[in-house]
Structures are given as C-alpha cells and as structure tokens.
SEGU-10719 format. One line per field, with one value per residue (C-alpha): residue number from 1; z negated, y, x. Coordinates in steps of 0.2 Angstrom, whole numbers, m for minus. Each point is the difference from the previous one (the first is absolute). Last residue first. Layout:
N
num <- [NUM, ...]
pz <- [Z, ...]
py <- [Y, ...]
px <- [X, ...]
END
This chain:
384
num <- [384, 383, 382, 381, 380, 379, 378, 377, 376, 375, 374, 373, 372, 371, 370, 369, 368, 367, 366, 365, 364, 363, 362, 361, 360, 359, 358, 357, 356, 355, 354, 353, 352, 351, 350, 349, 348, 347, 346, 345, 344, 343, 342, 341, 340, 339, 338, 337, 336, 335, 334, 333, 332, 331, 330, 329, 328, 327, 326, 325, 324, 323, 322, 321, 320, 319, 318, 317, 316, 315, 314, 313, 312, 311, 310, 309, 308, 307, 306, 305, 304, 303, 302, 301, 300, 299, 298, 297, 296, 295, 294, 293, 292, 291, 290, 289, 288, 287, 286, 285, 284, 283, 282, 281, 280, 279, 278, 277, 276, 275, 274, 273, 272, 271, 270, 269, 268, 267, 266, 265, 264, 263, 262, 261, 260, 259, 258, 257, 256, 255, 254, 253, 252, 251, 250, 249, 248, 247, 246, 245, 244, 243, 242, 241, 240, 239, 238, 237, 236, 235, 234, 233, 232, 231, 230, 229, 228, 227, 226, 225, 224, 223, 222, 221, 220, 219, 218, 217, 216, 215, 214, 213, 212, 211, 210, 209, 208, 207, 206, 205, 204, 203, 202, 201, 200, 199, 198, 197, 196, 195, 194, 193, 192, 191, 190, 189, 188, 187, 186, 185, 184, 183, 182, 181, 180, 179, 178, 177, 176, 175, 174, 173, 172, 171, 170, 169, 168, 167, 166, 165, 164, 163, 162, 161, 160, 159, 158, 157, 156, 155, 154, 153, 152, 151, 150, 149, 148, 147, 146, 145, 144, 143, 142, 141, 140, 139, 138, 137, 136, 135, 134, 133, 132, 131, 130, 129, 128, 127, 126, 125, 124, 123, 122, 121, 120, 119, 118, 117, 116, 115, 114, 113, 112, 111, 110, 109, 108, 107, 106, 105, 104, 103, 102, 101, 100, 99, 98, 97, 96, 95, 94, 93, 92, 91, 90, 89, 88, 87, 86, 85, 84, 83, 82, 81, 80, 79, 78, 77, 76, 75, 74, 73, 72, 71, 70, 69, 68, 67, 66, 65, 64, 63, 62, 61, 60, 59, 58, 57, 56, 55, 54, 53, 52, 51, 50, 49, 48, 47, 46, 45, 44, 43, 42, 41, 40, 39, 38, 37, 36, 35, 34, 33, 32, 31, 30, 29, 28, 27, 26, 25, 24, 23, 22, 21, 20, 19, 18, 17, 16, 15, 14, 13, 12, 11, 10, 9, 8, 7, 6, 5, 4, 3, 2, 1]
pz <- [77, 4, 16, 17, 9, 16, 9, m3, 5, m13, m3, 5, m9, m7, m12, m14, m4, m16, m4, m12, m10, 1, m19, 1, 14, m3, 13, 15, 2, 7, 9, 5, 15, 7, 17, 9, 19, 8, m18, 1, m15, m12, m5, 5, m9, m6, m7, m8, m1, m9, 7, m12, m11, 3, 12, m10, 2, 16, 9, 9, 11, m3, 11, 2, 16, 7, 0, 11, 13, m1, m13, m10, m11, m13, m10, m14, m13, m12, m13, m7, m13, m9, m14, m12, 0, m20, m7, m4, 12, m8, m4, m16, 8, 4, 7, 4, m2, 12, m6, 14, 11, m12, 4, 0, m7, m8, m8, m18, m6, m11, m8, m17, m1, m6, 17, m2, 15, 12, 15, 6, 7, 3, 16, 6, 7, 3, m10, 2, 11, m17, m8, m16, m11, m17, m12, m6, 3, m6, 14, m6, 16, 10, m12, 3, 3, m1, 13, 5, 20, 3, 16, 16, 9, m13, m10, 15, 6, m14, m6, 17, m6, 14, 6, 19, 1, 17, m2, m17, m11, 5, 14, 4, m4, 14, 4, 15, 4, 9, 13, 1, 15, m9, m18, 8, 8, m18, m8, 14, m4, m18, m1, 12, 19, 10, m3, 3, 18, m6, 16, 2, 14, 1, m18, 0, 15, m11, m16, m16, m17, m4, 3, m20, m2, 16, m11, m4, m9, m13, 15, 11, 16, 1, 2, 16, 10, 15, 18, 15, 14, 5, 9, 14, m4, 17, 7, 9, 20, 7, m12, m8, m8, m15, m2, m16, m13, m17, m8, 8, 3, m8, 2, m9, 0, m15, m11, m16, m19, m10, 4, 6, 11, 19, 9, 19, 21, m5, 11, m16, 1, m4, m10, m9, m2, m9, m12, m4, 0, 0, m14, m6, m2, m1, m6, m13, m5, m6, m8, m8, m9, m10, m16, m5, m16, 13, m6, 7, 17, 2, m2, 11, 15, m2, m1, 16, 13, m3, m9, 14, 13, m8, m2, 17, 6, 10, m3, 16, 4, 16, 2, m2, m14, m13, 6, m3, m17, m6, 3, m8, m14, m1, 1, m14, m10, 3, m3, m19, m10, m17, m15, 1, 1, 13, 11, 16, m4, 16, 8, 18, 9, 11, 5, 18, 11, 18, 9, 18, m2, 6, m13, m10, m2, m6, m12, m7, m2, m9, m10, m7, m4, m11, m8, m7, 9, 4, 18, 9, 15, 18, 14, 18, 8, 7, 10, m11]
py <- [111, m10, m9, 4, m6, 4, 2, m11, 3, m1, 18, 6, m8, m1, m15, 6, m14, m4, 4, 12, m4, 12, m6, 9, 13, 18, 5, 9, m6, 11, m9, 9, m12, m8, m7, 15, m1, 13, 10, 4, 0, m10, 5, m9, 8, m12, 7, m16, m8, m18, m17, m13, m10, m15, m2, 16, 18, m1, 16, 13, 15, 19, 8, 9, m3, m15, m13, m13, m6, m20, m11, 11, m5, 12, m2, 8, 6, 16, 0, 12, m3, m11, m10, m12, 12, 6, m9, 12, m6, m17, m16, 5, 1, m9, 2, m12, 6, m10, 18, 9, m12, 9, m9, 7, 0, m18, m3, m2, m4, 10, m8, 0, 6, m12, 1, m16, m2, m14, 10, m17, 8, 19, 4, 17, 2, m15, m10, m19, 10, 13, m16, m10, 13, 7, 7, 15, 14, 19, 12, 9, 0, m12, m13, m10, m18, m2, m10, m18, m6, m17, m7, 0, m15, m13, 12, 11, m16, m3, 18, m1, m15, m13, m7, 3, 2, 12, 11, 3, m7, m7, m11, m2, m18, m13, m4, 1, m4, m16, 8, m8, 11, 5, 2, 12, 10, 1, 5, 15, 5, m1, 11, 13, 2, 13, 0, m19, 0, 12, m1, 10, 3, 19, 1, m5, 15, 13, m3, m11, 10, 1, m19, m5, 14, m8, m16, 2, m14, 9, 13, m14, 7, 3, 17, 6, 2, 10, m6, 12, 6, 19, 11, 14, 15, 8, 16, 6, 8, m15, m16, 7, m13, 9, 7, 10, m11, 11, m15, m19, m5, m15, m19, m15, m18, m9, m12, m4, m8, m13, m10, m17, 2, 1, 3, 6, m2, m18, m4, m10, 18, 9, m11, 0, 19, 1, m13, 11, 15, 1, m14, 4, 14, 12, m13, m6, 18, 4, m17, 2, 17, 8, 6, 10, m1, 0, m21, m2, 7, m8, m18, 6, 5, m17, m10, 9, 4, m10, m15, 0, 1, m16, m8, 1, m18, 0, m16, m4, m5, m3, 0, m13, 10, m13, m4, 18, 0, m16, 10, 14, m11, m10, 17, 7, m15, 2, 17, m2, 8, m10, 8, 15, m9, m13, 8, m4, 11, m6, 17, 9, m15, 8, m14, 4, m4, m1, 9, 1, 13, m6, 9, m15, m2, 17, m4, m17, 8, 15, m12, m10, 17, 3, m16, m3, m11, 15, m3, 17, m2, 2, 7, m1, 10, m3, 16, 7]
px <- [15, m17, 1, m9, m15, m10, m14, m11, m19, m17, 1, 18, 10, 19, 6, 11, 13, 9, 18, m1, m14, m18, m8, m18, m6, m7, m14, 2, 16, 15, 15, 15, 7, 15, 8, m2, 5, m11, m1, 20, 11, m13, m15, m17, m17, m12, m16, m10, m18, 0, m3, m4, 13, 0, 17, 10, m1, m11, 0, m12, 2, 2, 12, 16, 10, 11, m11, 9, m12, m3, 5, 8, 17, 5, 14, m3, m13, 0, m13, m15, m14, 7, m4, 12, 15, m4, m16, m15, m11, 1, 11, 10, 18, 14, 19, 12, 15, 15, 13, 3, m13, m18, m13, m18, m18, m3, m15, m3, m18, m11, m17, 6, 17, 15, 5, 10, 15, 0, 2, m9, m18, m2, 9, m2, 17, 7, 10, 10, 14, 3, 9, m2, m8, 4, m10, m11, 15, m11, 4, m15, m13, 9, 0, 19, 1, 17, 12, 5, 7, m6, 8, m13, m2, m10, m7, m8, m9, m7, m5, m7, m10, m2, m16, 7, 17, 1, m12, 1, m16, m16, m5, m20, m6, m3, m18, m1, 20, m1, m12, m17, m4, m19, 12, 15, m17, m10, 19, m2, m15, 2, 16, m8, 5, 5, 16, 3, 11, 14, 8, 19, 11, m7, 0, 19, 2, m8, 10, m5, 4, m19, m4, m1, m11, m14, m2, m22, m4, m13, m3, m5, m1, 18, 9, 3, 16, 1, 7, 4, m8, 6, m13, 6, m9, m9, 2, m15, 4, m4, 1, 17, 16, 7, 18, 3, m8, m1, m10, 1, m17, m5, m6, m3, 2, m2, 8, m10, 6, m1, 16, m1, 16, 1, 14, m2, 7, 8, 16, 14, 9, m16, m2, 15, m1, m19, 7, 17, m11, m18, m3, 19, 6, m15, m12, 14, 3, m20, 1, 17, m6, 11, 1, 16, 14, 14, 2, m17, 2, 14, m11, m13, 10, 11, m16, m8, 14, 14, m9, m13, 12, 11, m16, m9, m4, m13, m11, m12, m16, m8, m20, m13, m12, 3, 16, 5, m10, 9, 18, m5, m5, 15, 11, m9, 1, 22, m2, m7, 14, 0, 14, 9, 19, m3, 17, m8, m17, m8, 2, m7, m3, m14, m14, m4, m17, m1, m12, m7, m13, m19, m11, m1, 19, 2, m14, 9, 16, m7, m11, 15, 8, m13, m1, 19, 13, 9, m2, 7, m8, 12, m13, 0, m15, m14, m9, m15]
END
C-alpha cells in the first residue's frame, strides 16, 4: 500500500480516534481535523458538547504525535444541513441531517478543503469498507482481442460494504454519497468490531478509550429533536383526528414534532386496554394530525409499495427492473425489493416504483431508503 496524505475527521469520539491512530500505523501521513460545524451560538437548546469534543480531539492528536486542526465550516453547515432539516420540518417531512451531513459535508465541504489544503483522502470513523472491484461493462461494442478472441475490457472502481460489525454497522447513512466522494474517502474501522477497536483505543491509551458513544442529532449531540425543533421552528396547532372515523381527540402543537409511526408524546388517552395510538399521517390542508390504534389494521401505517426520489447511485445507475435490497430506516435489516425507475427517460431516471417483499411499518415522507445489493451499497433515495 503506497502512503497517502490523509485529513481525519476528529470528532473527539473513539472511533475516529482509532482511524487516525491506524492510518498512522500503516505509514499515512495524517493530520487530524475537528469540524466546527455548530456550537449552538444562540444557547437556546441547552448544553452542546463541541467545545469537550474539540479538547479530546485535540488530546488524541498529541497523543498519537500528528497535526491537529479546527475547520471552521458553520456558515456551510447551516446552509446545507440545519437549513435542509429545518425546511424539511415545517413541509410536514422527516429528514435525515446525518445522511445529508455526509453528503454535504464530511465528503463535501470537508472533503473540498482538503483537497484544496494537498491531502489525496478523508478519513472518518465510519463503520463501513471501501473496496476495489472490477466489472465488465455490458453491451461493449469495441473490445481489445488476444488473437483472434475478443476480450472484455475490466473497469476498477470502488464499492461500498457494510461494516463488520452488523450492531455498528454505518453504511445507510453513506447511501447518498457519489462515486467520486467514495473515491476520496477511507473508512479505516470497517472491519472491526466495537470491542476490538475500544481494546485498540485502550493498548494506545487514547484519551477517548473509554469515552461514551454520542446520541442525538448529528450535530447537537444529547439534544432532543423535539428540542431542537422547539426552539427554530414556530408552533403551528391542529386536530388530532382518528383515521378510521374522523373522530377530533385533541389538539397538537405542530405536525413538525410527529412522524409517522410515532407512539410516545401524542398525548391522547386510549382508554383501551392494551391499545396505543400511533400516528398514521398529516393532513397540510387543514395541519390534522391523524392517529390510529397501532396494528395491522391501522390506515397508512403499512405498505407494501412506495415511490422514492431523487436517486443517487454510487456506481452504475440502475436503470432497468430488478430485485435488490433496501434498508427502510438505519436498524432496520435489509429487506428484498422490485424497484422499477420511471421518469421521462430510464438513462437519467431520478425516481423509482418500489415493491416489498414483505409489508413495511411507518415509511415518512422524507426519510431515506438505502439501496443494497447483499452486503454492498449502492445507492439511496428519499421517500415521496
């Protein structure tokens, strides 16, 4: 393996501390990069832990005896992630800021200034696995011959496989990333297990051990999203209507605080033993929000078809029908699927029919669908 150059994204959390440290051990000259993405300026949603995070980056760069650096990339981040998530919101939709900040940001804005500041790769502690493949173009007109025997011409590219660790595995929040951001990426963990790699952060006494995993937005750290959503997005009130009569239960603060499926904090008595409400839909025309008794039974909570846009692929587009595999949501397991592109012309298709073999619970508008093919990414879209 030739060295490289590589910018780390230092989080100030353990896996990226390990990324960093196994670059370094396999003779990559590597500098390490905290992302000032937010420090919560207007203090209205409570303790944002960057400025720990940027301590404990800092600690594992010295630790480990290479450069560190604070990027400072708030104005894009606000732009291209919080302003993405906010409008998404206030349209009644779920969006995903950690699917969008990789795609943006990671292996966007971050992935530009190094390139920009000489580094050949960015490295996050993402599990996942970059390889190399190679496959022969179909329908090739032109192919080189060894006598008289024509010979396909094979195409090396990059394919994107899911982490070792299935319980930590990261590939769904990489399915909007294109071909050439793979290209620049290293995903140095993959192949590793949680307890592998926190036994490696402890042999290297790294600062960051024994440091908890984050939770919460992307962004905010132990944030609430109901929180967060509070504080940026004005209260709008409807009806909580039941789906299956029509029947007004209550009033709701603002449809952006729901998501389908949802069970906890509708705030509405079942009065039912052993039946919950869950919320099946949002109606814009009049801000309903609409609820159901959780179950088989309950109007627009299962599906066994959808439409999805905005395609992105990471490699060859598909562009006829197939069966192939999805995630629905980050834990959810893969599940077998027909997709079908549609749009004006296949080539450039930028939706998809989806057919599920098996019905799938609470799809939100909004959401991503990541694409597979066995263990490999391909792809992702977003929910219509």
């Amino acid at each position: 393996m030739s060295s490289e150059r590589i910018l780390v994204g230092l989080s100030g959390g353990v896996d990226s501390s390990v990324a960093a440290l196994l670059l370094q051990q396999q003779g990559h000259d590597v500098v390490g990069a905290y992302m000032k993405n937010w420090i919560n300026e207007d203090n209205v949603i409570g303790h944002c832990p960057w400025r720990q995070d940027i301590e404990d980056a800092r600690a594992v760069a010295e630790r480990i005896g290479i450069e560190f650096r604070v990027v400072n990339l708030m104005d894009d981040y606000r732009r291209l992630v919080v302003d993405y998530l906010l409008d998404g919101y206030q349209r009644g939709l779920t969006p995903n800021p950690d699917v969008m900040c990789n795609r943006e940001m990671k292996f966007g804005v971050f992935a530009k200034y190094a390139q920009a500041e000489g580094f050949s790769a960015v490295a996050t502690g993402h599990y996942a696995r970059r390889v190399e493949v190679s496959y022969f173009p179909v329908g090739r007109a032109l192919c080189p011959t060894v006598g008289d025997k024509p010979r396909p011409t094979s195409i090396s590219t990059y394919a994107l496989l899911e982490g070792l660790d299935q319980n930590k595995d990261q590939s769904y929040f990489l399915a909007l990333l294109s071909a050439e951001q793979l290209r620049l990426a290293r995903f140095p963990i993959g192949h590793l297990t949680k307890p592998e790699l926190r036994a490696l952060a402890a042999e290297a006494k790294l600062p960051t051990a024994a440091k908890k995993d984050s939770q919460g937005i992307c962004f905010i750290g132990e944030v609430k999203m109901a929180d967060f959503l509070k504080a940026y997005v004005p209260e709008h009130p409807g009806p909580i209507i039941r789906a299956t009569d029509g029947k007004v239960l209550g009033q709701h603060r603002g449809l952006h605080y729901y998501t389908i499926g949802q069970r906890r904090g509708i705030r509405i008595p079942s009065n039912t033993a052993d039946q919950a409400y869950v919320v099946t839909g949002k109606r814009a025309s009049d801000h309903a929000l609409l609820v159901a008794f959780d179950g088989p039974a309950a109007p627009g909570l299962w599906t066994s078809e959808c439409r999805v846009h905005s395609l992105s692929f990471i490699g060859e587009p598909i562009t006829e029908q197939c069966r192939i595999e999805c995630k629905v949501r980050y834990r959810d397991p893969r599940v077998a699927i027909e997709f079908t592109p549609v749009g004006a012309s296949l080539d450039d298709a930028r939706s998809a029919h989806i057919r599920f073999a098996h019905p799938q619970r609470a799809l939100a508008p909004g959401q991503i669908m990541a694409l597979y093919d066995g263990e490999r990414l391909l792809g992702g879209a977003v929910f219509a």
